[in-house]
N, C-alpha and C positions, 0 to 999 in steps of 0.2 A: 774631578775636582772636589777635595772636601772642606768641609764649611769649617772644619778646625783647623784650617792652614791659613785663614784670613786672619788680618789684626781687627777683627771685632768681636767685642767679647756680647753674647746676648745673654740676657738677664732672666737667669731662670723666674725670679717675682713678677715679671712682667707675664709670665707662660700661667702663675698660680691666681694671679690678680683676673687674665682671660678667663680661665674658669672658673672662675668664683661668679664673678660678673653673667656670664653665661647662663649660671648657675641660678643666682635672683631673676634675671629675666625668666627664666623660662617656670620657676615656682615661686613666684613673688604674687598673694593674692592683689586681683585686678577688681576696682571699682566699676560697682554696676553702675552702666551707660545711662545719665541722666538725660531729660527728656529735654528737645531743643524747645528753644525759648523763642516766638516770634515777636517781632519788633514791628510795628504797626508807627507811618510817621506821618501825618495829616498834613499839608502846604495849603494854603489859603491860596486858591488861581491869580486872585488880583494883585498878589506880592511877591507869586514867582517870578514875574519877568518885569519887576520893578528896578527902576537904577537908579542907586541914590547919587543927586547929584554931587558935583563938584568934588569928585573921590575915584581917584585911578587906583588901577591892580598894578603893583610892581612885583616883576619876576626876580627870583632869588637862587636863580641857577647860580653854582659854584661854579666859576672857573676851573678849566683843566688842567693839571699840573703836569708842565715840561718835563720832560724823563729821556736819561739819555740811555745806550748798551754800552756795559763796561764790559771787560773780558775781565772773568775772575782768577784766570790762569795763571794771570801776572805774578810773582813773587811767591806761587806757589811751595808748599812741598812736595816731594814727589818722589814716593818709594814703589816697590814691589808690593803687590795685594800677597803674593804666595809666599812661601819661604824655600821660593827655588834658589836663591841667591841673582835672579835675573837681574836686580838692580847693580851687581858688580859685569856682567855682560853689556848692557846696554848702557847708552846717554838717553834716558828719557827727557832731559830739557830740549834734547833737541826736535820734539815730537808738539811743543808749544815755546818756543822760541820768534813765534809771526811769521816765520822764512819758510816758502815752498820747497825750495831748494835747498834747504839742510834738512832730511829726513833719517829715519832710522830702518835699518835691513834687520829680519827677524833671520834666523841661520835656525841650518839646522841644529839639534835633532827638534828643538824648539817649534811650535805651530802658534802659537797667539804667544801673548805680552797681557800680563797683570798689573794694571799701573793704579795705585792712591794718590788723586789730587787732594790736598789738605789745605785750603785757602790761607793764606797770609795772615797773620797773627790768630789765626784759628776762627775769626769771625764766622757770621752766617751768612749766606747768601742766598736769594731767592733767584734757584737758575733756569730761564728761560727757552734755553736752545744750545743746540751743541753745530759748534760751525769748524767745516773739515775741508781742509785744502788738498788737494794728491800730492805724490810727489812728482815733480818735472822731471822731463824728460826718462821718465822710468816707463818702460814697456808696460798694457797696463795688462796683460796676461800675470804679472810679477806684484801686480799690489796687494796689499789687504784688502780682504771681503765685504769686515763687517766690522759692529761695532756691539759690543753690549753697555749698557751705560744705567749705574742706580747713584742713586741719590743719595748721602750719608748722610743721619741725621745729628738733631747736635743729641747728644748725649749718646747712651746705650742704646743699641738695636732693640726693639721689642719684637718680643716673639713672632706677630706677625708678621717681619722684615718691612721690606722695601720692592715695589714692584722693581723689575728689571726692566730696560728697554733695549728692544733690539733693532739695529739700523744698519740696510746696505752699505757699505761704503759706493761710491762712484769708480765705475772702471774707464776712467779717460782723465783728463788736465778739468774738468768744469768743478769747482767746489761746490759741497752741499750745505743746507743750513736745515737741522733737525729742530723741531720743535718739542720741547719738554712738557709733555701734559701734564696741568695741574699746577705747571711753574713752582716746584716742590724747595721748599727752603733745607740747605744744609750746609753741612761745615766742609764738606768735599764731595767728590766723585769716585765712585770705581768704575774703571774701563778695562773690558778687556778685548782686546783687537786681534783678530782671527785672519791667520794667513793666505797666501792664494793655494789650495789643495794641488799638489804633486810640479811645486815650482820651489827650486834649489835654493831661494831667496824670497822672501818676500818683504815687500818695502810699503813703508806709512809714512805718510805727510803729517802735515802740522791740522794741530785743534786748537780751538778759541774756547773759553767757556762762558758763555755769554748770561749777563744778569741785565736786565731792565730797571733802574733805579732812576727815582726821583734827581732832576739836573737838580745845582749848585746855584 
């Protein structure tokens, strides 16, 4: 897989800006370490455990704000990460559609699927979890393995990319729900979903892409 077959373009300034930066930290001269300062605070005994009357403490915890899981998947866009032409092969809507039972068969000579989720009107969203249903009634010798899954952020990639994460899929009917470390804000997802090794078909159920946002 090469990184010039994705639609992300990275910014070479963003790779000149790293080193530069790098660069003043590591010969940027450093202020000699000034000496600590002790703080000495004297309480009079007979006034510490004084309680002035007629005078309560009121607490001023903030309430916690209601928050519901939306699926960001909704109303998605939803193209090929590669420029293998896979998006005219496949229905990826049917891969986040909610429905267990409408899934999509990877064929051969193909092994995984390169899918860009691009959130609905290109917003950001801060994504929490990635949640995967099988497909029914599919042998699970025949399913997808796994799952790769990065975070796209809003603008240009910078040179240091994006962690990638990589998750089992389930070999049975039980769904899983992945947790996104860091709950990373972005404008979409790359997924790439990896077939069952030396099986004539391999089959993927539906994803959710779950975002934790403050309720209405």
């Amino acid at each position: 897989m090469k990184l010039s077959n994705f639609h992300i373009v990275i910014s070479s300034l963003a790779a000149v800006a790293g080193v530069g930066l790098a660069a003043y930290q590591t010969f940027a001269p450093h202020q000699a370490a000034l000496p600590p300062v002790n703080v000495v605070v004297s309480v009079d005994p007979q006034k510490a455990d004084a309680v002035v009357p007629n005078e309560t403490v009121s607490k001023s915890d903030s309430p916690a704000l209601a928050t519901q899981t939306v699926n960001v998947a909704e109303g998605a866009t939803l193209t090929a990460a590669l420029k293998d032409g896979s998006d005219s092969r496949y229905s990826f809507a049917s891969l986040f559609d909610g429905e267990d039972d409408t899934f999509l068969a990877i064929n051969p000579p193909d092994t995984e699927i390169n899918i860009l989720v691009l959130f609905k009107g290109g917003t950001t969203h801060e994504v929490t979890a990635l949640e995967y249903h099988p497909p029914a009634g599919v042998d699970p010798v025949s399913m997808a393995t796994s799952v790769d899954v990065m975070v796209l952020p809003e603008g240009e990639l910078g040179a240091s990319g994006r962690p990638v994460m990589s998750f089992d899929l389930p070999q049975s009917s039980e769904p899983r729900t992945f947790a996104i470390p860091g709950r990373e804000d972005g404008k979409g997802l790359w997924l790439r979903v990896v077939g069952a090794p030396g099986s004539v078909k391999s089959y993927v159920g539906d994803f959710k892409i779950l975002s934790e946002q403050v309720a209405p």
